[in-house]
Every structure is written in structure tokens, then in C-alpha cells.
N, C-alpha and C positions, 0 to 999 in steps of 0.2 A: 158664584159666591164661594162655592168649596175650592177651586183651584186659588182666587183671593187668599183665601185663610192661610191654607196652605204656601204659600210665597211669605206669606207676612209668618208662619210659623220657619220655616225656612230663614228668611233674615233675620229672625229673633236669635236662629239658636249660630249663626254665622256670629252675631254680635256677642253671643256668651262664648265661643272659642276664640275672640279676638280680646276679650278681656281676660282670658286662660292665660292666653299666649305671652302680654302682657305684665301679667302676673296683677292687675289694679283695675280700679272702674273708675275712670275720670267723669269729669261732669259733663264734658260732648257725650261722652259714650254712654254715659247712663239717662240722657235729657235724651239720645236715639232709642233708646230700647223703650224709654217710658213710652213714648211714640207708637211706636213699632206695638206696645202693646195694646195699647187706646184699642189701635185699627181693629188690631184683632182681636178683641172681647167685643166692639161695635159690633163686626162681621158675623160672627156668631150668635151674636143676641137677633140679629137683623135674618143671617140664614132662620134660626127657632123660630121667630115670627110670620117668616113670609113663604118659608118653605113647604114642601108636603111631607116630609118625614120628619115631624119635629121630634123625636125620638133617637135618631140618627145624631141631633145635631145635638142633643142632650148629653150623650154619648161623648163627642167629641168635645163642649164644653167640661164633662169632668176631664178627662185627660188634659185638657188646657192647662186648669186651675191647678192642678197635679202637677206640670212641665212649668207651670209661673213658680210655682211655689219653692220647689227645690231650684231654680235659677236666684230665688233670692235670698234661699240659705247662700246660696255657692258666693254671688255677689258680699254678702256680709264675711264672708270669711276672706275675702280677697280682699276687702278692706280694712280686715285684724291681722292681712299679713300672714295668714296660715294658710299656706299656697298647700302643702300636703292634704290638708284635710280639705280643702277647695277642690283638688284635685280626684279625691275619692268619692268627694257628691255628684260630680261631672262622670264621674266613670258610673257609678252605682246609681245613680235615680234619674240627673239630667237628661244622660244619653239614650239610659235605656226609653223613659217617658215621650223624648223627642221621637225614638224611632215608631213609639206604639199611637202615635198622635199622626205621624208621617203615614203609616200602613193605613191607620183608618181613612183619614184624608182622602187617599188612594184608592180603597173600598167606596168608598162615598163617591167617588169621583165614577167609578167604574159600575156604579152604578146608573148614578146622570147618564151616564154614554149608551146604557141600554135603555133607559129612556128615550135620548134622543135619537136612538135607533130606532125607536118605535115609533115615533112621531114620523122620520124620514119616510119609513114607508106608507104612512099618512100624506105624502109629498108636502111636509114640512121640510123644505131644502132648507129655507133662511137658518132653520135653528141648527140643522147638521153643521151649515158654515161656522157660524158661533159658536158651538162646542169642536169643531177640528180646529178652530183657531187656537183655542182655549185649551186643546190639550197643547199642540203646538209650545205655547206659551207655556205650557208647566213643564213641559221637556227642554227646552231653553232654560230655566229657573232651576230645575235640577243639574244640569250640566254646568251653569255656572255655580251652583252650588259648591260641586263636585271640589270643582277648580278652587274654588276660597276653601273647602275643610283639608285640602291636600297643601297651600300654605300655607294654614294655619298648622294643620297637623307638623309642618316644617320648623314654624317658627316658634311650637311647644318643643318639639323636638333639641333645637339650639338654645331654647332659652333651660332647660333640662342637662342639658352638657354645662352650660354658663353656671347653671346652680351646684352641679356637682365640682364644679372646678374650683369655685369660690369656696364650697365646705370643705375642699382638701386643704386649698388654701390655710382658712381657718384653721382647721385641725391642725397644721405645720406651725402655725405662728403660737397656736395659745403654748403646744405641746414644747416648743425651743427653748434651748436652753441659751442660744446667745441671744441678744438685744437686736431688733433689727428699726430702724428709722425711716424714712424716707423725708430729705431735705429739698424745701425751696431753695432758688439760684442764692438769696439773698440768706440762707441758713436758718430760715425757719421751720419747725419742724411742722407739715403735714400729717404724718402718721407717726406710733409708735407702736409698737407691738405688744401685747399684754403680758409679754415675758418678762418687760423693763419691768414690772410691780415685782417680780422675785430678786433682781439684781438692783434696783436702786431704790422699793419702798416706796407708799404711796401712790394714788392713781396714776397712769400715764396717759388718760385724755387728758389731765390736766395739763398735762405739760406739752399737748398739740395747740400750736401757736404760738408757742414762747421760741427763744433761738436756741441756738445746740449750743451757744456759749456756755448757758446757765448752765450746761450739766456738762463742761470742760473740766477742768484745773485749771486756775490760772498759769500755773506754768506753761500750758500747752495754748493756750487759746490765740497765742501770736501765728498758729499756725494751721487757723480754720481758714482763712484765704485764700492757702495755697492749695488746701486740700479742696476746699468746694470750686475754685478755678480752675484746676486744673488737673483733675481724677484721671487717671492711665487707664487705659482703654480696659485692661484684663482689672481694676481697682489697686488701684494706690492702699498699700500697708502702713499702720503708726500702731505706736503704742502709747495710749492716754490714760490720763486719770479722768475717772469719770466722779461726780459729787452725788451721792445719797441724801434720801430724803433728810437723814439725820444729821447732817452735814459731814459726816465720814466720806474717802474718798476710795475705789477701787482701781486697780490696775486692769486696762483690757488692753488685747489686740483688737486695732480695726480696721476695715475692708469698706474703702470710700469708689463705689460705680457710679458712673455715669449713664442714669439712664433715661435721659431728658427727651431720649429721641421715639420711646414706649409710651406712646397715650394714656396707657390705664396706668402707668407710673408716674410719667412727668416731673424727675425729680432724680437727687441723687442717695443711693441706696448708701446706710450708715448699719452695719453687721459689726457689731460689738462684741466678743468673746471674753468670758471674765477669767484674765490670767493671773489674780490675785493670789492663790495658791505657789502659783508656781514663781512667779515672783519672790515669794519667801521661801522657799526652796532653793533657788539660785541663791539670794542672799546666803542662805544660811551656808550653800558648798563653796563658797566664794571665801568667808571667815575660816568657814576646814582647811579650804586650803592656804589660806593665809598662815594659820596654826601648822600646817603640815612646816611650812617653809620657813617659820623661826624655828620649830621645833629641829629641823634639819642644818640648819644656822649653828644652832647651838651644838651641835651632835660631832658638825664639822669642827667649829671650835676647841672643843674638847678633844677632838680624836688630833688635831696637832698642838694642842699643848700636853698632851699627852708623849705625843714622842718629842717632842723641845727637850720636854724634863729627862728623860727615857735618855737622850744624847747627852745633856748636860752631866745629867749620873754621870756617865759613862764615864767622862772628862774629869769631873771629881776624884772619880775611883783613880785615876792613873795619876793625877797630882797627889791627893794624898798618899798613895801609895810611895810614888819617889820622893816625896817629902818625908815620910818616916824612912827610906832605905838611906838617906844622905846623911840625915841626923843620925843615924846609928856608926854610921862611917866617918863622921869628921868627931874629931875631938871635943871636948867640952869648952875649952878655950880659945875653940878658932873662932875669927872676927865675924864670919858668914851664919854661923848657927842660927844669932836671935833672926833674922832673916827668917832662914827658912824654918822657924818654930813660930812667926807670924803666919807664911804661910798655910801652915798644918792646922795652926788655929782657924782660919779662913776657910779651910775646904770642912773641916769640921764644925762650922757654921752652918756651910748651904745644906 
């Protein structure tokens, strides 16, 4: 009966590291353990009855109730999804209770065996057979044991690494500053990241399952085709407007991957960077320099009608000049005069 219990306490606590591992307790797996426990509260109640140490087995009944009891904190907690605190009743009560139920078992057992030592030399053989069987058979039951808590211990192990990888994960996406998507073949959005709620407003579960059209610019949207068809291996570069929830539109660069051929992806990665800023920035040195280049226009203009004038003087100076040396040298009655006293008025003009 003690080596029974013991096996049925053994597959009990094999079925609570395989729901660790797990991380959940489905309905096969909590319809086995219900099982598994039946047996072994029967076996128990059955050793106390029929046994000769019923104190022994009293012993071992509380330790039981103790070992159920914090397995169905643990189960309750792995079915609210708080795998941490799951994790700390398994280490601090589960384990320690399994192993203090396991040593007794063991005690109880080693004692049977000096019973039926004593019997033997009574030349009760039959019963030696059936207790060396019976240990036989808990030393097979532990060594497979052995063997399922060393891949379980494996498969807490990786599913430990899987968890820590997914909260770095997390941590990168809530923490980013650009938009990141991931698109079905046909452009609908799968994931979004919860950084879109600072860059475009409004939930962005909502907007898993709608297309990336809705959150285009029409200007750009003739050119979601080319980009979900046919992404360059290193990601295809654009620069879009994207639409806010307020219907306002922003300027990004985007970063279209292809990573259909990643299982835990399956889909093509949308990395949105908001170059709204710098966009008006260019604007604005583009007008500077537009202004630089009338302004320089004009600058040129002036600096040659500046020497136009500057030559023309010059030419002034030397007409009017010989226009008064002639007039003072010809007579007042010669027929040329009015002439060149039109011209003198002329240069006296410009």
C-alpha cells in the first residue's frame, strides 16, 4: 500500500510540473490529476484502516492534505495567469511538502522492509518475494520519475527564456518611439504596436484588422501594392503620410520587411519613423534658400546697373565737357552753335 501511495504521490506532483511547464491546467490535465488524487486519498484511508500502524499513516495523511492543498493554490494561480506567483508556491510550499511526504513514504517503507525481514526469518519467503518486488518497483518509479522532472525541469527552463524574451520584447515596443506594424500579404494589419497611440491617437487594437490603407494618405495609397509585393530583402524605404485619429496627417519614413518566411512573424514588418519635424525644417531652409537667391539676384542687379550708370557718367562728363569747349570757340553767329547748345542741354538732362 505505501509503495502505491507513494507512485500515485509521485505522478501527482510529475502532473503539477507539467502544468508549471506549461504555464496552464487544461481540462485532460486537471480530469488526470482529479484521478490521480481519488487513488490516493482512497489508498490512505484504506492503509489507516487496514494497516498496523495507523498513526504512521495519519502522519502521512496530513502531509497529503498539506501537498493537495498548496497544489491547488498553485493550479488557481495558473489559471489567473500569474505564472510568478505560481511559480513561488511551487518552489516555497509544493516542492518543499512533496519532498517531506516522499522521505516519509520512504521511512514507512523502510520500515515494511524490517518487517518483512522479520517475517523471512519466520521462513515467510512468499512475503520477502512481494516486498523485493515492490521495492524493485519503487526504484523503477523513481528513476522514471527522475527522468520526467529533468524534462520538465528542461521545459520550465525554455519556457523561462520564451518569457523573458517576450518581456524584452514588450519593454522595446511599449518604450519606441517609431510605429512598428506587422502586415498580412493582403495589407491587413495583424499587430500594431502601442507606440502608434502616441504618434497617431486613439487605441491601436482597434485598428488590428482594418488595412494600412485607412492609415495612408491618399496621395500614397497607389503605392501599397508595390510595397507589400515586393519588399527588398534588406526593407524597401518610402516616405508617407500617415492619418491621425483627428484626421490630421504626419510625415514618416518607412521600413517595409519581408518576414513571411519567420513563423512567430508571418507577415510583413511596417517601422514608421515620425519625420514630421524635420520635414518642416527642410521646408523652412528650402524658402531661406530661395530668399538667399533673390536676394542675391537682386544684389547682382544693382552691382551692374550700378557701373552702367558709373560708365555712362563718365561719357556725359566728356560730351558735356567738349560741348561747352566748342560753344566757347565758335562764334555766336555760326550756323553749328544751336546744334551743339541742343546737345549741352541733353547731357545736362541725364
Amino acid at each position: 500500500m505505501l509503495h502505491e501511495i507513494d507512485a500515485q504521490a509521485h505522478r501527482l506532483s510529475a502532473l503539477e510540473w507539467q502544468a508549471v511547464a506549461i504555464g496552464r491546467v487544461d481540462n485532460s490535465l486537471r480530469r488526470e490529476v482529479e484521478e490521480v488524487r481519488q487513488l490516493l486519498t482512497a489508498n490512505v484511508e484504506s492503509g489507516r484502516a487496514l494497516g498496523p500502524d495507523r498513526a504512521e499513516y495519519d502522519r502521512v495523511d496530513d502531509v497529503l492534505h498539506t501537498f493537495l492543498a498548496a497544489m491547488d493554490e498553485e493550479f488557481g494561480l495558473l489559471q489567473e495567469g500569474r505564472l510568478d506567483e505560481a511559480h513561488a508556491v511551487d518552489d516555497e510550499r509544493v516542492d518543499p511538502t512533496f519532498t517531506l511526504l516522499h522521505d516519509l513514504l520512504e521511512d514507512a517503507a523502510v520500515s515494511s522492509a524490517q518487517v518483512a525481514q522479520q517475517a523471512q526469518l519466520t521462513a515467510n519467503l512468499g512475503t520477502v518475494s512481494v516486498l523485493g518486488a515492490a521495492v524493485l518497483f519503487t526504484v523503477v518509479l523513481l528513476v522514471a520519475f527522475g527522468r520526467e522532472r529533468r524534462a520538465t525541469d528542461l521545459a520550465i527552463a525554455e519556457r523561462q527564456a520564451l518569457a523573458r524574451s517576450e518581456e524584452r520584447f514588450r519593454a522595446l515596443t511599449l518604450n519606441a518611439a517609431e510605429l512598428i506594424a506587422i502586415l498580412a500579404d493582403d495589407g491587413t494589419i495583424t499587430y500594431l504596436s502601442p507606440s502608434a497611440a502616441a504618434l497617431l491617437g486613439g487605441d491601436p487594437e482597434k485598428r488590428v484588422g482594418h488595412a494600412v490603407g485607412e492609415l495612408i494618405g491618399p496621395e500614397d495609397r497607389h503605392r501599397i501594392a508595390e510595397l507589400l509585393g515586393r519588399p527588398a530583402p534588406g526593407g524597401a524605404r518610402s516616405e508617407l503620410r500617415l492619418r491621425r485619429a483627428d484626421g490630421t496627417y504626419l510625415d514618416v519614413e518607412a521600413v517595409w520587411t519581408d518576414l513571411r518566411t519567420i513563423p512567430a512573424v508571418n507577415g510583413i514588418v511596417l517601422n514608421a519613423r515620425d519625420i514630421t519635424e524635420r520635414k518642416a525644417v527642410e521646408a523652412a531652409l528650402r524658402d531661406s534658400e530661395e530668399h538667399l537667391r533673390q536676394a542675391q539676384k537682386m544684389e547682382a542687379v544693382g552691382v551692374l546697373a550700378g557701373g552702367i550708370a558709373h560708365d555712362f557718367n563718365n561719357l556725359l562728363t566728356v560730351i558735356n565737357g567738349y560741348s561747352e569747349l566748342i560753344l566757347s570757340l565758335l562764334p555766336t553767329d555760326h550756323p553749328q552753335r544751336a546744334n551743339l547748345q541742343e546737345i549741352e542741354r541733353a547731357g545736362a538732362r541725364a
